[in-house]
N, C-alpha and C positions, 0 to 999 in steps of 0.2 A: 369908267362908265357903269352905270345902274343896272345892274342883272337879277335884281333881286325881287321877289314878285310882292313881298310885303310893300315896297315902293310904290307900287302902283294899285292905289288906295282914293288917293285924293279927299280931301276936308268935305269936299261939297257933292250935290247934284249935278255938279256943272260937266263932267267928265262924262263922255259916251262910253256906251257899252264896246268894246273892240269887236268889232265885225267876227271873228274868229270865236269870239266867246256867247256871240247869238247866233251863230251860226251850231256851236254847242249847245244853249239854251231850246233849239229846236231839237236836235239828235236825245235832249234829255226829257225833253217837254214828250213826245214821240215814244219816247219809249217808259215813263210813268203812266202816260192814261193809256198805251196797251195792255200794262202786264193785270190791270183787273175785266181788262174785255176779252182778254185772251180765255177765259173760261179760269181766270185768277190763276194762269199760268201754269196748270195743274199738268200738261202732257208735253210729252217729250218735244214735238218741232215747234211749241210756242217757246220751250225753256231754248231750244235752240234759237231761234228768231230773238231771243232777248240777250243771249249773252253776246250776239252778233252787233246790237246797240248798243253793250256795250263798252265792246271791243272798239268800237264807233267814234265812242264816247272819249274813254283814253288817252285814242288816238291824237283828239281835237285840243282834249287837254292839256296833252303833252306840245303842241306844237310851238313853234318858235313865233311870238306876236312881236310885231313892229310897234311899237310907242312912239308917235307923236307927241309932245306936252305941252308947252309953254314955251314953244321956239326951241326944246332939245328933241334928241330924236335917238332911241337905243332901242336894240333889242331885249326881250323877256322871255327868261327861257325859265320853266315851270317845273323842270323834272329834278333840281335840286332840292326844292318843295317836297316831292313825294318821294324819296328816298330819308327826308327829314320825320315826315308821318308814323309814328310808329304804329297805327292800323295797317297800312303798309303792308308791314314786315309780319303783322299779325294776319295778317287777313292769308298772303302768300303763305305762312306756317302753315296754317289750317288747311287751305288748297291742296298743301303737296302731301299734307298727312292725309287727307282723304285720298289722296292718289295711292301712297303706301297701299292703304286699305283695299285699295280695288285690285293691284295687282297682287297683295299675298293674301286671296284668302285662304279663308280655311273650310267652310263650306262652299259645294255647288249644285243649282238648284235642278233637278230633275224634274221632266215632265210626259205623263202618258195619257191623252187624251186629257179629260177636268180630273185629273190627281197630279198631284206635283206631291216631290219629298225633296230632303238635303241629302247629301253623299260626303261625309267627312274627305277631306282631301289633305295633303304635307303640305304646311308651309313654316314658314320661318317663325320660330314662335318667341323672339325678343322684337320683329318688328308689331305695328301696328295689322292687325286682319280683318277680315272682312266677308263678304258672301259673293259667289259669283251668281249672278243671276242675270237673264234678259236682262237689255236696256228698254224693250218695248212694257217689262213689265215694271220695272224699276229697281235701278240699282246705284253702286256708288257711283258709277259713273255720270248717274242724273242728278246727282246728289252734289256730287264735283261743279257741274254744270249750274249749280243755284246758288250754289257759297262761291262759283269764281262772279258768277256776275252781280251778287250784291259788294260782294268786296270792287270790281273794277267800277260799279256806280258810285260806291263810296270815294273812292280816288281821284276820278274824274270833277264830283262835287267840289272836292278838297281843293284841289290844283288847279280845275280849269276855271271858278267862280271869284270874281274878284268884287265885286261888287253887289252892296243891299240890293241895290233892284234888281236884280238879275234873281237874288234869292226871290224877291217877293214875284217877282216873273213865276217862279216855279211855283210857288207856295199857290198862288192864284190859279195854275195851269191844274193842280191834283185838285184842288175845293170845283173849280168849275167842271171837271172830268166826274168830279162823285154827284156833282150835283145833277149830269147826265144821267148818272145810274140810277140816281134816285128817281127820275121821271121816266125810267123803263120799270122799277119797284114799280111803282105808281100804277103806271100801267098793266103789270102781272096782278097786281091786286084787285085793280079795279073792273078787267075781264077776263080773272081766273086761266090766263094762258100763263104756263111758265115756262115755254119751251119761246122764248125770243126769237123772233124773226133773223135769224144772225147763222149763216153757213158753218161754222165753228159749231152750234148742236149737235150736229155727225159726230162729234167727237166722243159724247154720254149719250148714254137713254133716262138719267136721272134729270127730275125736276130742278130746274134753275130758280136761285134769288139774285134777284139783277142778274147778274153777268158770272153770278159763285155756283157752282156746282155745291157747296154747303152750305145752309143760311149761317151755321154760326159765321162762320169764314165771312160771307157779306157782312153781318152784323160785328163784327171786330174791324174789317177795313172801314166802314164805313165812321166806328167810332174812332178811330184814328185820325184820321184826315179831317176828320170835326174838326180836330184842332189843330187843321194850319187856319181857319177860319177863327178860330179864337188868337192865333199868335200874330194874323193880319189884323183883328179889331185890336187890340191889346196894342200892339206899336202903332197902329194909326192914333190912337188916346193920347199916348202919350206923346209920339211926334207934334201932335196938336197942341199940348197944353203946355208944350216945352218953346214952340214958336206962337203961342195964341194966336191959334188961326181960328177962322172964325166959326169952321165946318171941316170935319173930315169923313174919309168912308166908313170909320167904325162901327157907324151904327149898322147900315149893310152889309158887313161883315161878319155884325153879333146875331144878325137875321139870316145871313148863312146858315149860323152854328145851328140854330136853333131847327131849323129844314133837315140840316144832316144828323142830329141827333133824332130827328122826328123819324129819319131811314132808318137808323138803329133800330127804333122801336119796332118800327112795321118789317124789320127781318125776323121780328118773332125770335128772337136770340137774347132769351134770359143773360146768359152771361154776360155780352157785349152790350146789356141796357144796365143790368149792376152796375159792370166797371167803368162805361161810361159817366154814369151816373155821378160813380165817387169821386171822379178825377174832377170832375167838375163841379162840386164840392168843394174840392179841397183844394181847385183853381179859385172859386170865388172866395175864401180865406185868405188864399195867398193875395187877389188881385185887392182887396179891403184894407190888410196889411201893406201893404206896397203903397195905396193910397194915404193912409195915416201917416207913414214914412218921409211922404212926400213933403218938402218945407213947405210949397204954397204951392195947394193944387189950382188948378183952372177952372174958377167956379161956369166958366161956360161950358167948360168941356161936360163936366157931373152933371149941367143940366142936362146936356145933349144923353148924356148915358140913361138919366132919368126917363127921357121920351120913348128913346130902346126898350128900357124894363117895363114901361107902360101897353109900349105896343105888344113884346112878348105876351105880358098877360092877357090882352085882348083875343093876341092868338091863340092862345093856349085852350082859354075859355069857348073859344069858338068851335076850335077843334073836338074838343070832349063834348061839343055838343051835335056837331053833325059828322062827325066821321065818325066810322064803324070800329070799335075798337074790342067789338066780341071775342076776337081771338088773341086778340091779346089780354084780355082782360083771362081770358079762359088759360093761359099757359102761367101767368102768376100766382090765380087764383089754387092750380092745381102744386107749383112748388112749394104755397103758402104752405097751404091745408094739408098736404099727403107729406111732404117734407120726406125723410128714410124712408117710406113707403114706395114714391116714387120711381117708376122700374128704371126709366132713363139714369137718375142718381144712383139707382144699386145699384146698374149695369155697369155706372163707372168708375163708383168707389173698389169692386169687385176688381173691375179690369186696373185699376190703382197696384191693389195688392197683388196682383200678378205682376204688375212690371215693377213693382219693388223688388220680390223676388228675383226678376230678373236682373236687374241691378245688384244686386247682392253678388251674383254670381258671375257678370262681366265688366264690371268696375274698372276693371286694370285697362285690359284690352279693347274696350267693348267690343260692340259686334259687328261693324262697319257701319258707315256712311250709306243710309237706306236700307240698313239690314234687321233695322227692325219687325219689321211686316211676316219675316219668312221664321225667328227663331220665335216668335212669341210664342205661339198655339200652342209649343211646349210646355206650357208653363197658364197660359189660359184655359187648358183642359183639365187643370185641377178645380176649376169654377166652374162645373156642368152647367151651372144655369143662364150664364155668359158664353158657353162655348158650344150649346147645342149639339154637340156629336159632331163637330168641325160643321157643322150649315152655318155656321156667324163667322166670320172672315174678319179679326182687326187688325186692318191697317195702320191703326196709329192708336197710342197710350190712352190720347186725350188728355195728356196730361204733357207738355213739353217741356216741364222740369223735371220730368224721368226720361223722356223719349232720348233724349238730346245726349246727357251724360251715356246712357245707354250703348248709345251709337258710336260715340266718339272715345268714351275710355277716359281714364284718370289725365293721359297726357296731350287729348283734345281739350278735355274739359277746362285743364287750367290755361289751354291758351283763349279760349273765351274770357274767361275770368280775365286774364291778363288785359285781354282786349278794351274791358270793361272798363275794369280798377281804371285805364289811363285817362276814358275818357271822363271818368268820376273825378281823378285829378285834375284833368283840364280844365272842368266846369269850374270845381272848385277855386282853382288859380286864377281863370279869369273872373272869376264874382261873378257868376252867372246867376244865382240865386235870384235876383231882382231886375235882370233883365227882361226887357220887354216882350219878346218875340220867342226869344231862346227857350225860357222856361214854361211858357204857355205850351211847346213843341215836345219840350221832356215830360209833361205832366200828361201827354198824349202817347208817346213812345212807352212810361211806366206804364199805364193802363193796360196797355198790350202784355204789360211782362204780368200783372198780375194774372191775366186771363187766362195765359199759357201756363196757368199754374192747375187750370181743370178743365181745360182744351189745349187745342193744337193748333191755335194761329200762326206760327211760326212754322208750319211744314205747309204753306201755301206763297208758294215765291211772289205773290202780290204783297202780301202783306209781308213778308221778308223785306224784298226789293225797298217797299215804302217806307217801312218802318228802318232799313238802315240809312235812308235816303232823308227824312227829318231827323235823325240824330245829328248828320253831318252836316245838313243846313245850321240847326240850332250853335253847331260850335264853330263854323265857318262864320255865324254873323257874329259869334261874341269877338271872335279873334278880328275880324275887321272892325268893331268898333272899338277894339283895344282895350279891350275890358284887364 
């Protein structure tokens, strides 16, 4: 009898989704367009509330599905699947070493009215260590809490998805979810309120982009999720031209991208309109390339693409002509022209070279899971003019190809790395290169890595959540189409 979950694939469209597996498409659907409403997830009982969906999630994953087929009838049992995963076994590493971390530290944090110090404490100094601190202020324990539930979203996607529609279910569930935030943008723009009508404000007194307590943070999620919009128009094309049909959704899809790249911009987030920018770039290379490739393209498909790029332009042109584009215009005009000048760029090249420093010095060990926030100032007070006499408080590097190593130490680091390399191979293996959907997905997921190269997209568990949630779509559809 068939126990195997690869089996249960089917050639066609013709195969229902298994009750059990929409019933997870909701529990996943549910808990993607929360984690950017949730204030992008930034406070401790929304990262609770999320790792509970996806405990949720798992659960669904894991269960035992009945298979009907073609007059056979066997059970499908999914959890041989995810002991085969080696994210898996990577993701639980990292888990239980940030757990190390939280119970040996070696700092604990003190506090006397608004001063807080550290208090060196004995621990065990060949394991992994860390800082003790509040969980209300932030510690490894919240930190545990964000890497267990990206890893248990990843698993879930892995095991409990068996089927393209089900991916393009979700892929449609995040573009339609961003495409909400973008008409609350919309809104804070166009009557200067940034505090959203939405009971979760209690939670900051800081001004809101959409739903981010940081605009850059909006403006990276939002560049992200562009491109499940481009990996939906991109296999609709080519779905099309492979069966000449006569019309597909692509073009409403390319007219997605085009709204949510237009969020980008209006989050006022230089960086995330950059990297946006390149990736889409150097998707239209790839997607010209892939065209030329093609033995016989569908010349009705390329016209339809043509009416797209026409109306694009139409819009473009319209836009630059009645919307207000003063401050945007005013935040590149000043990167152009002041460039090293710039106080924002000194602030962060400055704050750079402090967390190199720091890095230098806890490489081995780092310094726990969320512990960076409390040893930095050490090390930021050699840069007075960044560190104001402790009145400037950084929480984070802005740079999360220092933060990350930082935190995690030589033998976290390589289990990312590890993590990575496999799925580099995977892609690799399967020929994912010229996949349709896949690679439009990974040209959206790199963006994000570039960006965390002079921000911190990656310490906002929305943009965590999502971005490891399209990696594992992208290699979930290459592996079902058996690339």
């Amino acid at each position: 009898m068939v126990n195997s979950i690869e089996s249960f694939r089917g050639p066609g469209p013709g195969i229902r989704i298994h009750p059990t597996e929409r019933l997870l498409l909701v529990v996943m659907g549910v808990h993607l367009c929360l984690l950017p409403w949730l204030l992008g997830t930034m406070h401790g009982p929304s990262q609770a509330l999320s790792l509970g969906l996806s405990v949720a999630g798992i659960a669904l994953a894991l269960l035992r599905r009945r298979i009907q087929q073609e007059g056979d009838e066997y059970w499908l049992s999914t959890w041989p699947k995810l002991v085969r995963f080696p994210i898996f076994w990577v993701g639980l590493a990292v888990v239980v070493y940030c757990v190390i971390q939280a119970i040996n530290p070696s700092w604990r944090y003190q506090q006397n009215g608004k001063v807080w110090w550290l208090v060196p404490i004995r621990e065990i100094r060949w394991l992994p260590t860390g800082i003790d601190a509040p969980f209300a202020e932030f510690n490894a324990w919240r930190q545990v809490i964000i890497y267990a539930d990206a890893w248990l979203l990843v698993c879930s996607i892995w095991v409990g998805v068996t089927r393209r529609r089900s991916l393009r279910i979700l892929l449609g569930v995040l573009m339609g979810n961003a495409a909400l935030l973008w008409v609350l943008l919309d809104y804070q723009r166009l009557t200067g309120n940034e505090r959203i009508p939405w009971p979760l404000t209690d939670w900051t007194r800081q001004a809101l982009t959409a739903s981010f307590i940081y605009s850059n943070h909006a403006g990276a999620f939002f560049a992200l999720v562009a491109f499940t919009a481009v990996a939906l128009a991109t296999w609709h094309f080519d779905h099309g031209a492979r069966l000449l049909l006569k019309s597909t959704p692509a073009g409403v899809f390319a007219l997605a991208t085009l709204f949510l790249v237009a969020a980008v911009i209006f989050t006022f987030s230089r960086g995330a309109t950059l990297t946006v920018g390149l990736a889409l770039a150097i998707f239209a290379v790839w997607f010209v390339l892939r065209l030329r490739l093609r033995p016989t393209p569908d010349r009705r498909s390329l016209a339809g693409m043509a009416v797209v790029l026409v109306v694009f332009l139409v819009f473009i042109l319209n836009a630059v002509r009645y919307l207000d584009f003063s401050h945007v215009n005013e935040r590149f005009d000043r990167m152009a022209t002041q460039q090293l000048n710039d106080a924002n760029l000194r602030s962060r090249m400055l704050a750079h070279e402090a967390a190199a420093g720091m890095l230098g010095d806890h490489w081995l060990r780092g310094v726990g899971a969320g512990g960076f926030r409390y040893l930095f100032p050490g090390y930021v007070r050699r840069y007075p003019e960044i560190y104001k006499n402790g009145g400037l408080f950084w929480e984070h590097a802005h740079c999360d190809w220092l933060e990350i190593p930082i935190e995690l130490g030589l033998w976290g680091d390589l289990l990312l790395l590890g993590g990575a390399g496999w799925w580099a191979w995977f892609f690799s293996r399967h020929g994912a290169l010229w996949h349709p959907a896949a690679m439009p997905l990974l040209f959206g997921c790199l963006q994000t890595v570039v960006h965390a190269a002079f921000d911190f997209p990656f310490q906002c568990p929305a943009i965590l959540g999502t971005w490891c949630a399209m990696v594992t779509m992208a290699g979930k559809w290459v592996e079902i189409d058996g690339g």
